[in-house]
N, CA, C, O and CB atoms as a CASP TS submission, in Angstrom:
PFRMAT TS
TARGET T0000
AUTHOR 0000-0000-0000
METHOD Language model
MODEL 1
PARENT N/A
ATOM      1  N   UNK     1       0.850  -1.178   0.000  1.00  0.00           N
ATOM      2  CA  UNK     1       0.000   0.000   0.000  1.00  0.00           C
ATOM      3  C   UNK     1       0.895   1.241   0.000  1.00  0.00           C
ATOM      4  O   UNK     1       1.896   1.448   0.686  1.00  0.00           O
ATOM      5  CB  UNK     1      -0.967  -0.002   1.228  1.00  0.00           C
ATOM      6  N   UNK     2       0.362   1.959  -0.848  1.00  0.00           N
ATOM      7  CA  UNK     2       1.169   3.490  -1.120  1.00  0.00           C
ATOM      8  C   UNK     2       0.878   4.423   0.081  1.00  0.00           C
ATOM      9  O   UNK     2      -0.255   4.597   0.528  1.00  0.00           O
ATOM     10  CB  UNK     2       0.565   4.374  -2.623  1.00  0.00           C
ATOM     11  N   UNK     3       2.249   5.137   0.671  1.00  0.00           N
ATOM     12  CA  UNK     3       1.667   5.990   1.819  1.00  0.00           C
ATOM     13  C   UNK     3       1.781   7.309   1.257  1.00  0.00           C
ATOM     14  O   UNK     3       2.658   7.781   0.534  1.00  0.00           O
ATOM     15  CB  UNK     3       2.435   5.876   3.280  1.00  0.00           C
ATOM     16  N   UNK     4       0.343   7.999   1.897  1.00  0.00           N
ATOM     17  CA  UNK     4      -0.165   8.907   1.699  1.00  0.00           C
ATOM     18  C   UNK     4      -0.002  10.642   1.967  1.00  0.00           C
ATOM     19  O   UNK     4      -0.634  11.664   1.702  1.00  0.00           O
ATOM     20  CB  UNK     4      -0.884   8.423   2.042  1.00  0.00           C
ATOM     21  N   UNK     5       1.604  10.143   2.852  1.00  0.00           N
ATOM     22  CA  UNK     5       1.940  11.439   3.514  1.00  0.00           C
ATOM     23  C   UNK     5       3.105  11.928   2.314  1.00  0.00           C
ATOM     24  O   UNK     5       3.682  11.285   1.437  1.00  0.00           O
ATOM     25  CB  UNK     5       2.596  11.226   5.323  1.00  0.00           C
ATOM     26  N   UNK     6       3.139  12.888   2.581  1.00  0.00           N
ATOM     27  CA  UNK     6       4.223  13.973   1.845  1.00  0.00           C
ATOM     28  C   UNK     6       5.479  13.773   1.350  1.00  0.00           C
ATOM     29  O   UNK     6       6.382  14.145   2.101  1.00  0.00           O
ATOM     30  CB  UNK     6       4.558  14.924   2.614  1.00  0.00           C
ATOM     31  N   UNK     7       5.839  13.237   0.178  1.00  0.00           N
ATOM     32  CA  UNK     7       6.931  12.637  -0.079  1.00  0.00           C
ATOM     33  C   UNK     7       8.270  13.952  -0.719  1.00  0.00           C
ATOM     34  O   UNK     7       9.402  13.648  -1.096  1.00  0.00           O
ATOM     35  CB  UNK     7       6.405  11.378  -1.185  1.00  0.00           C
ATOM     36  N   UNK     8       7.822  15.048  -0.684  1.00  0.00           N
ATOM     37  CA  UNK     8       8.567  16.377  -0.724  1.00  0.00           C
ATOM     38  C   UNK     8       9.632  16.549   0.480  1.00  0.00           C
ATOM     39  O   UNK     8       9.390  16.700   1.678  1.00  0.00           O
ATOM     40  CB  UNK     8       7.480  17.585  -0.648  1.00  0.00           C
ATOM     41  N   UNK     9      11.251  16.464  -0.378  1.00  0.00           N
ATOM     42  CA  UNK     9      11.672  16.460   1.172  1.00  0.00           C
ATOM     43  C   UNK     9      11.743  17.749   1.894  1.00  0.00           C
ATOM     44  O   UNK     9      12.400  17.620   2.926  1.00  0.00           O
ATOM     45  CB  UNK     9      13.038  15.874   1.345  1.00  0.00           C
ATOM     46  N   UNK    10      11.436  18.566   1.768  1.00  0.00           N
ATOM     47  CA  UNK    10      11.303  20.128   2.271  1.00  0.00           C
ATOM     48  C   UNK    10      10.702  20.386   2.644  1.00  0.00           C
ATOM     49  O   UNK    10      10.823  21.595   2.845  1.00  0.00           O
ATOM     50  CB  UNK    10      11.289  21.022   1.827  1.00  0.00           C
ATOM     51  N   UNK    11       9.189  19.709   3.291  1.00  0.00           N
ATOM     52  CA  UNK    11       7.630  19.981   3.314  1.00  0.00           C
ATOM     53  C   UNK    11       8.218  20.206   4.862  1.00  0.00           C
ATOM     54  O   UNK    11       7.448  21.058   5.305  1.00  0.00           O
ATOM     55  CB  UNK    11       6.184  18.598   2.787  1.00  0.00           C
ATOM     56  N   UNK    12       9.086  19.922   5.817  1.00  0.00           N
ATOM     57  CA  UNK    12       9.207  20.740   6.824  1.00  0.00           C
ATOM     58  C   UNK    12       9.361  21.796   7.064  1.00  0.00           C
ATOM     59  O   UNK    12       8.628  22.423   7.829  1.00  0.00           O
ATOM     60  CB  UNK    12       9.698  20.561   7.265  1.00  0.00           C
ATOM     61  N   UNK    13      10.554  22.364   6.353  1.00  0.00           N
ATOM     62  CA  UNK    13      10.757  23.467   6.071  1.00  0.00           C
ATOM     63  C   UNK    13      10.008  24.132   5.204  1.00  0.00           C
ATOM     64  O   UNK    13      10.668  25.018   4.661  1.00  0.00           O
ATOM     65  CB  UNK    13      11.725  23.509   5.818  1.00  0.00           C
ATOM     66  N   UNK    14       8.811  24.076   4.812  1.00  0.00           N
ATOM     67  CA  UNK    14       7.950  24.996   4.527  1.00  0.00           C
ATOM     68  C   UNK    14       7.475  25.856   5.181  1.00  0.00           C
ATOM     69  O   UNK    14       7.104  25.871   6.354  1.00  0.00           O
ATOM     70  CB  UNK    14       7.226  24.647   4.189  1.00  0.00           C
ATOM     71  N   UNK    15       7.483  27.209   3.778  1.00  0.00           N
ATOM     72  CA  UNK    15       6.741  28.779   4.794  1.00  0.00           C
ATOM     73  C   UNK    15       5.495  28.546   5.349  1.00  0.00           C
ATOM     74  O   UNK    15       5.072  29.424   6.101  1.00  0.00           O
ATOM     75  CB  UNK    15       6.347  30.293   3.831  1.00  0.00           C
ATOM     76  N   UNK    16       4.766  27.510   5.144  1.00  0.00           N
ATOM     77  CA  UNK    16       3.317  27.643   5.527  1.00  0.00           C
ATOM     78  C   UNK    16       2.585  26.611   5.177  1.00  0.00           C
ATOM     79  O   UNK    16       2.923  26.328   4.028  1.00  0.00           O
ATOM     80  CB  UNK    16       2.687  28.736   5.007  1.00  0.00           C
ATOM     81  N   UNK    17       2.085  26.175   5.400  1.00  0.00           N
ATOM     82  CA  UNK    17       0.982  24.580   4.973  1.00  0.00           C
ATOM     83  C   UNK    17       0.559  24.402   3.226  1.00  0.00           C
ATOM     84  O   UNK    17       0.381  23.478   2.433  1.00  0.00           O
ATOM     85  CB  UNK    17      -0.995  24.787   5.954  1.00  0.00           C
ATOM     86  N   UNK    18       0.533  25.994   3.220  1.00  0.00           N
ATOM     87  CA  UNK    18       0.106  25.674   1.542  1.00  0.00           C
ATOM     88  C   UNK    18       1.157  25.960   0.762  1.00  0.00           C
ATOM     89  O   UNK    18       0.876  26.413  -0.348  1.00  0.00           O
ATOM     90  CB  UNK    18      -1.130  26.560   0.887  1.00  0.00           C
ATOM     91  N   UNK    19       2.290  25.822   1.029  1.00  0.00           N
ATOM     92  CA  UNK    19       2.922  26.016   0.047  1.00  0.00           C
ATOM     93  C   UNK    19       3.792  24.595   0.179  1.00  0.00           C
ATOM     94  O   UNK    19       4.519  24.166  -0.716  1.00  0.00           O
ATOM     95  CB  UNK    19       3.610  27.441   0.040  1.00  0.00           C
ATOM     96  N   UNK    20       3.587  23.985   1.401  1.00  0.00           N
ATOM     97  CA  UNK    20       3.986  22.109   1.360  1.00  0.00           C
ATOM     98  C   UNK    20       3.308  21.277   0.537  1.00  0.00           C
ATOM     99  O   UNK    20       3.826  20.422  -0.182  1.00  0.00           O
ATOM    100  CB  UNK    20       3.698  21.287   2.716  1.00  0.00           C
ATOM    101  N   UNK    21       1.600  21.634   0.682  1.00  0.00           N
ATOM    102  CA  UNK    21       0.761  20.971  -0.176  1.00  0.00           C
ATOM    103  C   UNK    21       0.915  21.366  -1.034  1.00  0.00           C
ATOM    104  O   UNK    21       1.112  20.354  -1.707  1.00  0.00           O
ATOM    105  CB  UNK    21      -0.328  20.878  -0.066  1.00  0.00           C
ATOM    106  N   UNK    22       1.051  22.616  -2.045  1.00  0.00           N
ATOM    107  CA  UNK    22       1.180  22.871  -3.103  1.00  0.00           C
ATOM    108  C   UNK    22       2.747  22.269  -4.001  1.00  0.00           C
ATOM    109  O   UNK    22       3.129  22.295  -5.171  1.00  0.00           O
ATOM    110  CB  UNK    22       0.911  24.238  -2.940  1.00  0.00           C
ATOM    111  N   UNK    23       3.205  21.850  -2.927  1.00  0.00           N
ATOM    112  CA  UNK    23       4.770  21.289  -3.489  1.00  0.00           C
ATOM    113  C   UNK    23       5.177  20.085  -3.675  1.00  0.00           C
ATOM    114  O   UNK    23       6.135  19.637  -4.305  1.00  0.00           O
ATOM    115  CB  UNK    23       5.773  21.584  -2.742  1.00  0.00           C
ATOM    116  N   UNK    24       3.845  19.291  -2.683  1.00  0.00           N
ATOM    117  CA  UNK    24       3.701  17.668  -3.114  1.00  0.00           C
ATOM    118  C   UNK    24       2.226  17.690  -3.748  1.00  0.00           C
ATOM    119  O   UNK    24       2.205  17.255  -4.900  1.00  0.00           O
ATOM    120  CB  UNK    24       3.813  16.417  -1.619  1.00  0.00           C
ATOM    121  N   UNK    25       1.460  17.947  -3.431  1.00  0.00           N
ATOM    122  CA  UNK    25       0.081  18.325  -4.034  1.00  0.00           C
ATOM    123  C   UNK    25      -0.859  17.312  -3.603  1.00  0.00           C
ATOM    124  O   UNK    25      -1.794  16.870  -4.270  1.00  0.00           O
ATOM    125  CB  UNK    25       0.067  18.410  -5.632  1.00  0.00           C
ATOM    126  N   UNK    26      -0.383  16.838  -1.911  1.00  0.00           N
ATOM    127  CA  UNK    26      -1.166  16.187  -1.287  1.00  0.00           C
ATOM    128  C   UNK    26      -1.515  16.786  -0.018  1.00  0.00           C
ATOM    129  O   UNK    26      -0.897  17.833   0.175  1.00  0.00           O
ATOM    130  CB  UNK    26      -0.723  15.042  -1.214  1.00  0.00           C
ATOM    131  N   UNK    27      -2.439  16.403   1.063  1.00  0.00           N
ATOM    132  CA  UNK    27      -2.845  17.183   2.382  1.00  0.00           C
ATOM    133  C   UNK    27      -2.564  16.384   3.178  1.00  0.00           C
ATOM    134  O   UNK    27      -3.272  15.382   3.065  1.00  0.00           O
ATOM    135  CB  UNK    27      -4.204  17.655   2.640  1.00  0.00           C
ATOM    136  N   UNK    28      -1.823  16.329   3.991  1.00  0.00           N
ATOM    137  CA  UNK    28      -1.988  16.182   5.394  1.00  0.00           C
ATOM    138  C   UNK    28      -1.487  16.728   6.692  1.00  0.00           C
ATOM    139  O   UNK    28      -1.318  17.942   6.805  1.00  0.00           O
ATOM    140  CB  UNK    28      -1.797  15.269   5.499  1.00  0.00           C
ATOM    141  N   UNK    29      -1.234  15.892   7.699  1.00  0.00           N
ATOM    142  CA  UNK    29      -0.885  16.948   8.611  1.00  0.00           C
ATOM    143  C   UNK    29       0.471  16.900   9.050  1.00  0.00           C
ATOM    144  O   UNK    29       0.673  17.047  10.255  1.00  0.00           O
ATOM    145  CB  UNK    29      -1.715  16.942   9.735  1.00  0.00           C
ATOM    146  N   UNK    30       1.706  16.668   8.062  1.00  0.00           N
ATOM    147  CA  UNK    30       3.044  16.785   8.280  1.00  0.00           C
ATOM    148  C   UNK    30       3.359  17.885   8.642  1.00  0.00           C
ATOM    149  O   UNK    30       3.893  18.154   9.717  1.00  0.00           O
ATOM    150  CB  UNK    30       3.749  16.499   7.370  1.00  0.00           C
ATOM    151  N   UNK    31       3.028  18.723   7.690  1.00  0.00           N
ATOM    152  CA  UNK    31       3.305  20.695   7.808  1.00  0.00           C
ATOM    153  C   UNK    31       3.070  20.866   8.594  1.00  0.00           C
ATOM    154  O   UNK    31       4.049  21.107   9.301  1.00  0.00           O
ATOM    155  CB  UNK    31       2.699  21.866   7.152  1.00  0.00           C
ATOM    156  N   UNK    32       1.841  20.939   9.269  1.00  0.00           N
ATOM    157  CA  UNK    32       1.209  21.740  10.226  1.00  0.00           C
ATOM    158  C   UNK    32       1.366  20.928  11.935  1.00  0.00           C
ATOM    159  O   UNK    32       1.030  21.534  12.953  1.00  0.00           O
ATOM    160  CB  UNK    32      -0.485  21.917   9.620  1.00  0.00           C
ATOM    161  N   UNK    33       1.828  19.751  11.953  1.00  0.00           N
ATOM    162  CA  UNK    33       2.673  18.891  12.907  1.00  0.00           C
ATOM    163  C   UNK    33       3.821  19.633  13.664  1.00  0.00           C
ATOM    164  O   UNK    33       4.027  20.052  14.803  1.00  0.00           O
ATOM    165  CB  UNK    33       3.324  17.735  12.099  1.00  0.00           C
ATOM    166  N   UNK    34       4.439  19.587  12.504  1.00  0.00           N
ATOM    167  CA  UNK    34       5.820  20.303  12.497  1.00  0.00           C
ATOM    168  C   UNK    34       6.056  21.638  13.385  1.00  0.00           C
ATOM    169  O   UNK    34       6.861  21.943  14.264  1.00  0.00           O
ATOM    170  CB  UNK    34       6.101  20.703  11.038  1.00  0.00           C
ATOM    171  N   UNK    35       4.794  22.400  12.634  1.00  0.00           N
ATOM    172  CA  UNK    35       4.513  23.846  12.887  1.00  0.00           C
ATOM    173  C   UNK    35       4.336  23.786  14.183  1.00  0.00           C
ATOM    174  O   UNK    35       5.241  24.438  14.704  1.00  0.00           O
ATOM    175  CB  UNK    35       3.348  24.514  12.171  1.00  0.00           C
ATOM    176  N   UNK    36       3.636  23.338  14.973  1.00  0.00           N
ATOM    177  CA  UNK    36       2.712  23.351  16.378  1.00  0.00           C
ATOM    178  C   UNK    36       4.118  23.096  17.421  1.00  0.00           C
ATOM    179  O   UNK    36       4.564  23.794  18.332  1.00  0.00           O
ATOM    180  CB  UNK    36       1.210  21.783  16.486  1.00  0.00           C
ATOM    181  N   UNK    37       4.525  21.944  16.920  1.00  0.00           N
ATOM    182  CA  UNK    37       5.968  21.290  18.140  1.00  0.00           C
ATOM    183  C   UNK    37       6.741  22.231  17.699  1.00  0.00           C
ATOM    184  O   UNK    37       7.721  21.603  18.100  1.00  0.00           O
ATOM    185  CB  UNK    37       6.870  19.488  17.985  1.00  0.00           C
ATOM    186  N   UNK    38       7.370  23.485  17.083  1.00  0.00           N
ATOM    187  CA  UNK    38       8.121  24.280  16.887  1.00  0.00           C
ATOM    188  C   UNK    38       7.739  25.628  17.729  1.00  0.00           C
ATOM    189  O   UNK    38       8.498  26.294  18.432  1.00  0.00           O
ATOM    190  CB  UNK    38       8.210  24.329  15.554  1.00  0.00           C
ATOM    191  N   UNK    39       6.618  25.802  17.513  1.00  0.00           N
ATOM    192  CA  UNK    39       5.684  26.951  18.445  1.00  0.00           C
ATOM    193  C   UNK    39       5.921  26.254  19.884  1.00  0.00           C
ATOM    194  O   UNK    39       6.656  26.913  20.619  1.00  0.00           O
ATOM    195  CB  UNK    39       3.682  27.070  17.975  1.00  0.00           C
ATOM    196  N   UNK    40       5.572  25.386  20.270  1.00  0.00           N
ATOM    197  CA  UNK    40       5.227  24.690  21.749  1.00  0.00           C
ATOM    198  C   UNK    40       6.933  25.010  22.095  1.00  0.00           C
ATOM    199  O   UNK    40       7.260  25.545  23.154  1.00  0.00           O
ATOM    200  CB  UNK    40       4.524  22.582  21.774  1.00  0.00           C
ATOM    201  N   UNK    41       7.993  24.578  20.992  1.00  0.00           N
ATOM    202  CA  UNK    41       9.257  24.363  21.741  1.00  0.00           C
ATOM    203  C   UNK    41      10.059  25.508  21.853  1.00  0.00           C
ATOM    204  O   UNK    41      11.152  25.369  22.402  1.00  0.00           O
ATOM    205  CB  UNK    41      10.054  23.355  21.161  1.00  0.00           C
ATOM    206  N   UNK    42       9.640  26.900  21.330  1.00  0.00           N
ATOM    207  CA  UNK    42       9.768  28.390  21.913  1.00  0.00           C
ATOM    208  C   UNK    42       8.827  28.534  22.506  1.00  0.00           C
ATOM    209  O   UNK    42       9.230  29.104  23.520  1.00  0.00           O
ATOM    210  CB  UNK    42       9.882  29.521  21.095  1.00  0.00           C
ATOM    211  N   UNK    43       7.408  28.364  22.626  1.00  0.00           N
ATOM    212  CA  UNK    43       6.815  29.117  23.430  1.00  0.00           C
ATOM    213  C   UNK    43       7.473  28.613  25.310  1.00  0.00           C
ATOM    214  O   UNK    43       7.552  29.349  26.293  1.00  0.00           O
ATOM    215  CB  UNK    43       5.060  28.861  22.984  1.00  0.00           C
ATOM    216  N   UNK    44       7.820  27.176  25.188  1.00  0.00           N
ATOM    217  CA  UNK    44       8.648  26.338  26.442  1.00  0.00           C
ATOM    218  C   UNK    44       9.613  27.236  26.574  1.00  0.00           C
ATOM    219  O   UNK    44       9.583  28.135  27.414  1.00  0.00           O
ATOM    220  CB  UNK    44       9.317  24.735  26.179  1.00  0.00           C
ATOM    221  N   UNK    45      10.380  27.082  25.887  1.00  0.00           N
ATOM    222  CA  UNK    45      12.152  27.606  26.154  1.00  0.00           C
ATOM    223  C   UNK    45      11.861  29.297  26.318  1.00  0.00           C
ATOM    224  O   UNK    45      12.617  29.892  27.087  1.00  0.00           O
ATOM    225  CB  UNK    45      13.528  27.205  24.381  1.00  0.00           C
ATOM    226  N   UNK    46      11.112  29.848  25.830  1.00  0.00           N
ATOM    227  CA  UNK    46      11.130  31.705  26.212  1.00  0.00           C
ATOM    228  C   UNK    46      10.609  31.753  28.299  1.00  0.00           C
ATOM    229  O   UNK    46      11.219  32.151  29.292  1.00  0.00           O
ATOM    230  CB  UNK    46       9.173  32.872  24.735  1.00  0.00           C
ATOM    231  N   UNK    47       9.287  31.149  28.099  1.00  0.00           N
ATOM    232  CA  UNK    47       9.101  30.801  29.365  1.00  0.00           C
ATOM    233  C   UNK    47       9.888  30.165  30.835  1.00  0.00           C
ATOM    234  O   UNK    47       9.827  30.622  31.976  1.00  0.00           O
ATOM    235  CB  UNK    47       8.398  30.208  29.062  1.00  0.00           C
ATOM    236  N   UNK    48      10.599  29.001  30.348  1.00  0.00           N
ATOM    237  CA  UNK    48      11.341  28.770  30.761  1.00  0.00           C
ATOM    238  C   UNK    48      12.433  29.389  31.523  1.00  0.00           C
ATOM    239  O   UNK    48      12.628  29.481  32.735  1.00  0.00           O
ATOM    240  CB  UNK    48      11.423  28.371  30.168  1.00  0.00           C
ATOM    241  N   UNK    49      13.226  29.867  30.296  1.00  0.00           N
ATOM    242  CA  UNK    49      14.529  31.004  30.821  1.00  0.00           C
ATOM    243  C   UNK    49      14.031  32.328  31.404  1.00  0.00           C
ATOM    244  O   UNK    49      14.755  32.954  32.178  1.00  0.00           O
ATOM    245  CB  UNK    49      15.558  31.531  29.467  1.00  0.00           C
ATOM    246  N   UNK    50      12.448  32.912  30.954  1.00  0.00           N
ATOM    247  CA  UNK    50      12.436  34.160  31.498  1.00  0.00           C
ATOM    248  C   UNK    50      12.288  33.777  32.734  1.00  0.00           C
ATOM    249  O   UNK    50      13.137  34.286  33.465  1.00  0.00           O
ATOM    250  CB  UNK    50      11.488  35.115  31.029  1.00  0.00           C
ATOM    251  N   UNK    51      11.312  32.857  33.439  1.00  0.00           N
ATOM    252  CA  UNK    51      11.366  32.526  34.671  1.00  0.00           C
ATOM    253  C   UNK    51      12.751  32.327  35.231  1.00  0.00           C
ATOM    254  O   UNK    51      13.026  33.091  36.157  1.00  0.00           O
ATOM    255  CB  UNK    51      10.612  31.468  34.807  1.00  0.00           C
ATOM    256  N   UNK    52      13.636  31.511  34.891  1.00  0.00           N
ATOM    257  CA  UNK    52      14.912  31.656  35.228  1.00  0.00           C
ATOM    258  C   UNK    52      15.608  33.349  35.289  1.00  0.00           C
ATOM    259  O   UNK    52      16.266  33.881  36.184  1.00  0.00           O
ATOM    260  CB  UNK    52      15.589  30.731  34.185  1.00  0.00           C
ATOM    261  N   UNK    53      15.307  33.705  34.409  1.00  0.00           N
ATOM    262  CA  UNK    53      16.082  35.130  34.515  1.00  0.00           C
ATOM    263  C   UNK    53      15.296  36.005  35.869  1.00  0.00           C
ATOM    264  O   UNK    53      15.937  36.784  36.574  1.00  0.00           O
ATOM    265  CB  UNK    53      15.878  36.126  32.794  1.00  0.00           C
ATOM    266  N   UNK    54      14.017  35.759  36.047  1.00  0.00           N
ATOM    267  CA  UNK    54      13.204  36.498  36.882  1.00  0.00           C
ATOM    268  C   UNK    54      14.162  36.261  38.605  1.00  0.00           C
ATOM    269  O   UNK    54      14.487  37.053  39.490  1.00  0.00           O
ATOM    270  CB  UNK    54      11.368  35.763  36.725  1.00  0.00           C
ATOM    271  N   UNK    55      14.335  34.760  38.411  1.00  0.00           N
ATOM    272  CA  UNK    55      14.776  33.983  39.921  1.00  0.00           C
ATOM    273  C   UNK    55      15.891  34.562  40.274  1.00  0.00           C
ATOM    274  O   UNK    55      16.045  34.977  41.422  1.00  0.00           O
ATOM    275  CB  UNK    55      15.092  32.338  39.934  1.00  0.00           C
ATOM    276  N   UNK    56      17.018  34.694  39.139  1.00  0.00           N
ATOM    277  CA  UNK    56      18.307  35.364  39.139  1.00  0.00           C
ATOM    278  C   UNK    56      18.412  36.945  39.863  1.00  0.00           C
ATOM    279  O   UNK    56      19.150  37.550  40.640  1.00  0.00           O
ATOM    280  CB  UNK    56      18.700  35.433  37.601  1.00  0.00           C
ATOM    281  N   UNK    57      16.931  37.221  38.916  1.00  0.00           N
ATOM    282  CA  UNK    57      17.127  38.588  39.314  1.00  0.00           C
ATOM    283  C   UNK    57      16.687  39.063  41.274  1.00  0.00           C
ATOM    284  O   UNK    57      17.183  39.743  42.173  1.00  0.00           O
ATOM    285  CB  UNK    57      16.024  39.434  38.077  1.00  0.00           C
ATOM    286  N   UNK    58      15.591  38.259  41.076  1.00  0.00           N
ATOM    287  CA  UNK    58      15.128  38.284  42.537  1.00  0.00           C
ATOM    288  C   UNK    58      16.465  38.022  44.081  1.00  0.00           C
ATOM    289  O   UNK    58      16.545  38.672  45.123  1.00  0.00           O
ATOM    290  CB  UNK    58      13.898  36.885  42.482  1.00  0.00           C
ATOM    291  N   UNK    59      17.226  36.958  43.654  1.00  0.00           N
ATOM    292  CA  UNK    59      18.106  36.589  44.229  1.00  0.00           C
ATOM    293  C   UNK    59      19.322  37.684  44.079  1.00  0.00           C
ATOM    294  O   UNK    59      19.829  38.088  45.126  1.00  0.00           O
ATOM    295  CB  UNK    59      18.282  35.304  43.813  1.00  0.00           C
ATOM    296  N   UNK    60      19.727  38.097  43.041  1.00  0.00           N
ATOM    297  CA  UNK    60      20.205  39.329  43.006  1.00  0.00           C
ATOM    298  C   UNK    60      20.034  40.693  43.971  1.00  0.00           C
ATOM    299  O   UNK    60      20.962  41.320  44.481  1.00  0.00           O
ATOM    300  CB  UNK    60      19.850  39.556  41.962  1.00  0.00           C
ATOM    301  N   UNK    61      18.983  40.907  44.054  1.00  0.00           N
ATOM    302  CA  UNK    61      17.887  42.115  44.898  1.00  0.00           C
ATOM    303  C   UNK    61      18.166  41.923  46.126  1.00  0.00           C
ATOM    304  O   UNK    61      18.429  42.679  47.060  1.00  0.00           O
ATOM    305  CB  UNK    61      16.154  41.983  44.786  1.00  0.00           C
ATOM    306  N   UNK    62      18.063  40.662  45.995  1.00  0.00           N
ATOM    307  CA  UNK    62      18.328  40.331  47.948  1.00  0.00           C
ATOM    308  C   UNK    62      19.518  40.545  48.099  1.00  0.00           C
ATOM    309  O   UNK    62      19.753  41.660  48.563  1.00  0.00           O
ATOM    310  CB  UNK    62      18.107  38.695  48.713  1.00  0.00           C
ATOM    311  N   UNK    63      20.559  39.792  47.850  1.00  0.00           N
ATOM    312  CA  UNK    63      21.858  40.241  47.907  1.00  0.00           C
ATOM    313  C   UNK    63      22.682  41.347  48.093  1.00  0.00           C
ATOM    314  O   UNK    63      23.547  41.528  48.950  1.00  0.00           O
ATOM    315  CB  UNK    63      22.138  40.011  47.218  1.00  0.00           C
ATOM    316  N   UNK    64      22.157  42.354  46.819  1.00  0.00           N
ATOM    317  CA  UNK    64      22.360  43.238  46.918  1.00  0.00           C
ATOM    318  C   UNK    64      21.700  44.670  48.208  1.00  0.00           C
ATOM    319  O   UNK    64      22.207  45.620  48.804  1.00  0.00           O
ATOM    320  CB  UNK    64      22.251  43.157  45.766  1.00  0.00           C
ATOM    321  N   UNK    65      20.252  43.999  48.086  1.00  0.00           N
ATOM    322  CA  UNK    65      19.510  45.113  49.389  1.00  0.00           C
ATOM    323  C   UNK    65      20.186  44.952  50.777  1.00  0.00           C
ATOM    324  O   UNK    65      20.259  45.905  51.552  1.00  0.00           O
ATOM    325  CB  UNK    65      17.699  44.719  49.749  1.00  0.00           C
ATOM    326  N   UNK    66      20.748  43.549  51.114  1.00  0.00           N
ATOM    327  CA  UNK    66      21.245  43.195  52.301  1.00  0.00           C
ATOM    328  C   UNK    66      22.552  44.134  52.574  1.00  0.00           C
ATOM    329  O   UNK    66      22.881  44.389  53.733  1.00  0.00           O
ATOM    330  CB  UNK    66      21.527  41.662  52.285  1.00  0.00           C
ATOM    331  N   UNK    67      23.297  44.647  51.433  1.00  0.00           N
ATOM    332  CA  UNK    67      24.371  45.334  51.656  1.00  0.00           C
ATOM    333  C   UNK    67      24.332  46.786  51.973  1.00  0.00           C
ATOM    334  O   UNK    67      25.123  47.531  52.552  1.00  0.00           O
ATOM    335  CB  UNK    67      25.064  45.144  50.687  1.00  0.00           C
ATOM    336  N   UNK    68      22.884  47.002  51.277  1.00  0.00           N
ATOM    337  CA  UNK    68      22.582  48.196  51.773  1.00  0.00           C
ATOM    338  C   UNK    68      22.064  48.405  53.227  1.00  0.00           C
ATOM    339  O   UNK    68      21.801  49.538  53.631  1.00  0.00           O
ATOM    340  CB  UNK    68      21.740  48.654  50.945  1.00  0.00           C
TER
END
């Protein structure tokens, strides 16, 4: 049986869903797969470190207020 997903090897690196489908000229949800776990894995990592940077800073404050 022939599989049905996206045999374009670039359809990851596509600007946008339609221009993957338009490049294999089939639909599914490779592109837009891709897209979502790329969003999720900055929207993680910005969150992440700003909280980290927040802790740094807080711990900083103290440190520093104590000297004052």
């Amino acid at each position: 049986m022939a599989d049905s997903r996206c045999v374009f090897s670039n359809h990851v690196t596509a600007i946008d869903e339609q221009a993957c489908h338009s490049a294999c000229g089939k639909e599914h949800s490779g592109c837009d797969g891709s897209r979502k776990v790329s969003g999720m894995l900055y929207g993680a990592s910005v969150l992440l470190f700003g909280g980290i940077g927040l802790l740094v800073a807080f711990v900083v404050e103290l440190k520093l207020g104590d000297k004052k």
